[in-house]
C-alpha positions in Angstrom: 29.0 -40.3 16.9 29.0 -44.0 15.4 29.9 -47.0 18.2 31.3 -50.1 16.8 29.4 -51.7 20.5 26.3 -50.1 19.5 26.7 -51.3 15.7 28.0 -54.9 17.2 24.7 -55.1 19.4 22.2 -54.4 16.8 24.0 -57.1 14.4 23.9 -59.5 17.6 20.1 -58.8 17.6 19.4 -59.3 14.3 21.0 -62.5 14.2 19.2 -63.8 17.1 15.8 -62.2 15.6 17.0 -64.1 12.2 17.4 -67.5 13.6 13.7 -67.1 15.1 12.7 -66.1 11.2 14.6 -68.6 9.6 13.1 -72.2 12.2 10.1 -70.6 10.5 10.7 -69.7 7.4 11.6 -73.6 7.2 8.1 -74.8 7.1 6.8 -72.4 4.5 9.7 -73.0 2.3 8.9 -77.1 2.8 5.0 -76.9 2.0 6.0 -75.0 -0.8 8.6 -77.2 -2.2 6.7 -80.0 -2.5 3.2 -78.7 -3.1 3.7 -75.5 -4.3 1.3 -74.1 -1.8 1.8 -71.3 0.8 0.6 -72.1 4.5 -0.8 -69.2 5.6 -2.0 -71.2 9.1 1.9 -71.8 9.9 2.2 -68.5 11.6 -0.8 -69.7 13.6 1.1 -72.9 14.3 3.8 -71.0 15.9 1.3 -69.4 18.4 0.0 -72.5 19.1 3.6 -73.7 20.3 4.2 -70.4 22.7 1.0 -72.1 24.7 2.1 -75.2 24.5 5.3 -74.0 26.1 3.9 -71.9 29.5 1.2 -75.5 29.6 4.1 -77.4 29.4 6.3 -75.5 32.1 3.3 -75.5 34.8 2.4 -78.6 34.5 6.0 -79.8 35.2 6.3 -77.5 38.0 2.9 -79.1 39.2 4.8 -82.4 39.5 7.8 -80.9 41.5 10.4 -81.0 38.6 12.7 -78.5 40.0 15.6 -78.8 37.4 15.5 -75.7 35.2 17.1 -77.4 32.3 14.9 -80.9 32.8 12.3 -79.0 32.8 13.3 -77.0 29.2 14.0 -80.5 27.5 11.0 -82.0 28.4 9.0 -78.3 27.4 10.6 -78.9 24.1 9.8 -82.4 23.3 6.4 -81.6 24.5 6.0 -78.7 22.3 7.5 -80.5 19.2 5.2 -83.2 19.3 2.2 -81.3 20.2 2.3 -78.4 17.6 3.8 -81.3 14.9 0.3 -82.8 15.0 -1.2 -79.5 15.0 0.8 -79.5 11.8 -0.3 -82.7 10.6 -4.1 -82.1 11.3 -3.7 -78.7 9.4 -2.2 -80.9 6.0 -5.1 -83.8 6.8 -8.0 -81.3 6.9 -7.2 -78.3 5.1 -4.7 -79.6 2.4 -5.0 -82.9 0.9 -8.9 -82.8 0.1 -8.2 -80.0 -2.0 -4.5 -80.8 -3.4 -6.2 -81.3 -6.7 -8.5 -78.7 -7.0 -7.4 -74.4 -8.0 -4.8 -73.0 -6.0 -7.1 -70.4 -4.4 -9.2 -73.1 -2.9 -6.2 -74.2 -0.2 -4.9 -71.0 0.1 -8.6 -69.9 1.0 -8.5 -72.6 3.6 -5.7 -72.4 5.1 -6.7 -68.4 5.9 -9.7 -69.9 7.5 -7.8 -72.8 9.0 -5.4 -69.6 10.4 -8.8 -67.8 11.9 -10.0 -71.2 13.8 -6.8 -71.6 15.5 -7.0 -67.7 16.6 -10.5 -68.0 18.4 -9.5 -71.6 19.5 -7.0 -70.3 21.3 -8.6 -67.0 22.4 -11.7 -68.7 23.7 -9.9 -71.5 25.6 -6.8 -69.3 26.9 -8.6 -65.7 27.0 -7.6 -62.6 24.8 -5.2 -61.4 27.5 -1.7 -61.1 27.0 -0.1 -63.7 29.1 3.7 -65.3 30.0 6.0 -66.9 31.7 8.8 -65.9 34.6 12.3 -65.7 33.3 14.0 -69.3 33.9 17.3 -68.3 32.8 19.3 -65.6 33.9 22.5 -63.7 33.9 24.5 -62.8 29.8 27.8 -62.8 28.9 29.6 -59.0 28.1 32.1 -57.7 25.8 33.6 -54.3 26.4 33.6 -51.7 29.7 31.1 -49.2 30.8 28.8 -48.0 28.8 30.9 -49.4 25.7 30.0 -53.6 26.0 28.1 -56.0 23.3 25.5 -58.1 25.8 24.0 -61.4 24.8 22.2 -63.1 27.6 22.2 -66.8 27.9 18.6 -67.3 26.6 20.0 -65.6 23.5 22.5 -67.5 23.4 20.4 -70.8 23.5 18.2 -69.7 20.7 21.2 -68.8 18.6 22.9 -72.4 19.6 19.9 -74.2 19.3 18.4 -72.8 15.8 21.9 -73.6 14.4 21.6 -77.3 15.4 17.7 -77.5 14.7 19.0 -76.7 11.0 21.5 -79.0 11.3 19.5 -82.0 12.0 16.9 -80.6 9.3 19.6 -81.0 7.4 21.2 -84.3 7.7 17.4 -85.8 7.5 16.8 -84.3 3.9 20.0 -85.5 2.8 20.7 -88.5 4.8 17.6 -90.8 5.2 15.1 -92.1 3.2 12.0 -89.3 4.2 14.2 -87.0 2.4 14.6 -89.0 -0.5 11.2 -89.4 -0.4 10.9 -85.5 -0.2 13.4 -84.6 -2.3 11.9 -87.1 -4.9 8.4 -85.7 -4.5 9.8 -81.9 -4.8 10.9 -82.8 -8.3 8.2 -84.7 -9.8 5.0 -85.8 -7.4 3.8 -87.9 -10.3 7.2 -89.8 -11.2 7.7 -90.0 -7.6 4.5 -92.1 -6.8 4.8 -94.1 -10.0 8.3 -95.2 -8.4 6.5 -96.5 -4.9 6.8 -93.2 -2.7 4.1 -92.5 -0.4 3.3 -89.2 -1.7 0.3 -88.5 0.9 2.6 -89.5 4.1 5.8 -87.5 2.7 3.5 -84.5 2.3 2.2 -85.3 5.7 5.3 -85.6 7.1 6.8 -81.9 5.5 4.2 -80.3 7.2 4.7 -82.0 10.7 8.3 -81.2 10.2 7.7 -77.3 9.4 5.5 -77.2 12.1 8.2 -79.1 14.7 10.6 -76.2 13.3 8.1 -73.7 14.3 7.8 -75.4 17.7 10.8 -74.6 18.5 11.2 -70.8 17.5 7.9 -70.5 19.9 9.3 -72.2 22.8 13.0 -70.2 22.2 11.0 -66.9 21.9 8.7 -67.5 24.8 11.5 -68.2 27.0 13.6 -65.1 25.5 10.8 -62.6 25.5 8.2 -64.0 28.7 5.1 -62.7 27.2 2.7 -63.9 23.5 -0.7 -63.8 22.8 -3.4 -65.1 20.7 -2.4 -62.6 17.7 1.6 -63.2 17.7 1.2 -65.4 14.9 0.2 -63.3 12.3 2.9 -60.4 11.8 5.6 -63.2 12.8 4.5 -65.4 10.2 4.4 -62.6 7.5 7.4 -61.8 8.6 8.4 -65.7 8.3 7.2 -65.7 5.3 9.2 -62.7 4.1 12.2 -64.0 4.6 11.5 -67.5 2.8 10.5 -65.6 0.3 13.9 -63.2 0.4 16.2 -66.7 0.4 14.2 -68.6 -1.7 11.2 -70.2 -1.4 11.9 -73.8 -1.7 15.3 -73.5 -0.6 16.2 -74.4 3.0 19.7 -72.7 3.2 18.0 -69.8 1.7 15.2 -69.9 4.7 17.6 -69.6 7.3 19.5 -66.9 5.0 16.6 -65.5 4.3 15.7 -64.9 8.1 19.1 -64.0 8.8 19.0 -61.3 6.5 15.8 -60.2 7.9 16.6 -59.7 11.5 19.6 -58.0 10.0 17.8 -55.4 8.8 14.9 -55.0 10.7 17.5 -54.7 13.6 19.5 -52.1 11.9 16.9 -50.2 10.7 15.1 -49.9 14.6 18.3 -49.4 16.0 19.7 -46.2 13.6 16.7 -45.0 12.0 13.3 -45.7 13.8 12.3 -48.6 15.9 8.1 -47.6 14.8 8.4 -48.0 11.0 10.1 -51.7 11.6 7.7 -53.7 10.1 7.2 -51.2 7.6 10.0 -51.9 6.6 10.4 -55.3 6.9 7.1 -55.4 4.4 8.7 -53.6 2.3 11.7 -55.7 1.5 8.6 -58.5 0.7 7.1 -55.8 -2.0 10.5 -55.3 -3.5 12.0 -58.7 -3.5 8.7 -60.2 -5.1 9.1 -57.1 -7.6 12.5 -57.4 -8.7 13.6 -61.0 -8.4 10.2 -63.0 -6.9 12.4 -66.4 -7.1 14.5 -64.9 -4.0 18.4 -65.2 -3.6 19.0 -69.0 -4.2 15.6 -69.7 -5.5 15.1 -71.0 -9.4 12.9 -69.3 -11.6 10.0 -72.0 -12.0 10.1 -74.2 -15.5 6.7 -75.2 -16.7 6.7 -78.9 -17.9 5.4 -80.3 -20.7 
């Protein structure tokens, strides 16, 4: 028998599993705007932040902050600043000495740059599965009995903060100068330098900005889900990738669409059909979508120039 609460909880879920896709669809889709490169290490990056996160929270604790929500903000800006020069060293060692040279050759390196940050992490944190104690409790429900829609307030946070994450994203592409810059680069990286933009610090700063993104889906999915390991980065960040690649890649409203979309389906799919073939089928959107219209929903077929 169908149930609108069941059908209303799987949507919920997939929109909170969307946002998480779309903060990190954001960095693939930026790399690739303005260097037409795919960062294969990003995924990695995100792991990197889920550490960064459970560091961040003990060592806080260690100094007697007892403020839940002090201690989140400051876990935040930690993490945002930490994994955003993750995300810088990644551009200034894996990137820019070979922005010049065959496209295989970064995407090579950033697989390998994706392996170092795996057994960095596994040799200096251990290969165990690890987490955190839940810091926020209680949900708000809709409906009686067995009938109700729950979203607990971590969801809620990640669903609240994701929205204002793109927000700000926002605003700085179209607002100041970096996205100018950015913007400026994305169309023509030769015009744009000619013209007195700093091409290598704009591309430095889109991948400290894709990683800050990332940053923050690990912190909101640490908190939400207590527990990550060395290997979370991988299937996440195909899974990232996915859905830049289902909006657009290049497009930021078509990131977060993209992800959106996604956790959507993926949510639908575990929740009426089976929750094991999931990322089956989540891949399989991927093989279709590059099969049938690669340049994604709001993405632009790309117009060689001569």
């Amino acid at each position: 028998m169908f149930d609108i609460y069941v059908l209303g909880q799987q949507v919920l879920n997939g929109v909170i599993l969307g946002s998480i896709y779309g903060l990190i669809a954001v960095g693939y889709t930026m790399v690739y705007g303005i260097v037409g490169m795919i960062n294969f290490a990003h995924g990695d990056i995100y792991m990197i932040s889920a550490y960064v996160t459970a560091v961040a929270l003990a060592v806080l604790m260690a100094f007697g902050i007892d403020s839940v929500y002090l201690a989140l903000l400051l876990t935040m800006v930690m993490a945002v600043i930490i994994t955003g020069l993750y995300g810088w060293a990644v551009e200034r060692i894996a990137y820019r000495p070979l922005r010049g040279s065959h496209r295989l050759a970064p995407l090579i390196s950033a697989i390998g740059v994706s392996l170092v940050l795996q057994n960095y992490v596994q040799i200096g944190q251990g290969a165990r599965t690890q987490g955190i104690p839940t810091l926020i409790e209680g949900s708000l429900s809709i409906g009686q009995g067995d009938s109700i829609i729950q979203i607990s307030y971590t969801q809620l946070l990640i669903i609240l903060v994701a929205v204002a994450s793109m927000c700000l994203l926002t605003l700085v592409i179209t607002r100041t100068s970096l996205g100018r810059d950015c913007r400026a680069t994305q169309q023509d990286m030769v015009m744009a330098s000619i013209l007195g933009v700093n091409i290598n610090r704009t591309i430095a700063w889109v991948f400290t900005i894709g990683a800050m993104m990332a940053a923050i889906a690990g912190v909101l999915v640490t908190l939400n889900y207590g527990t990550f390991d060395f290997y979370i980065g991988f299937v996440t960040g195909i899974k990232a990738f996915t859905a830049a690649v289902l909006g657009g890649i290049g497009s930021l409203p078509g990131a977060m669409l993209g992800g959106v979309l996604l956790g959507l389906s993926e949510s639908l799919f575990s929740g009426f059909i089976n929750t094991d073939y999931k990322d089956v089928f989540a891949f399989a959107i991927l093989v279709l979508m590059l099969i049938f219209r690669p340049s994604g929903l709001f993405g632009k077929p790309e117009v060689d120039k001569v």
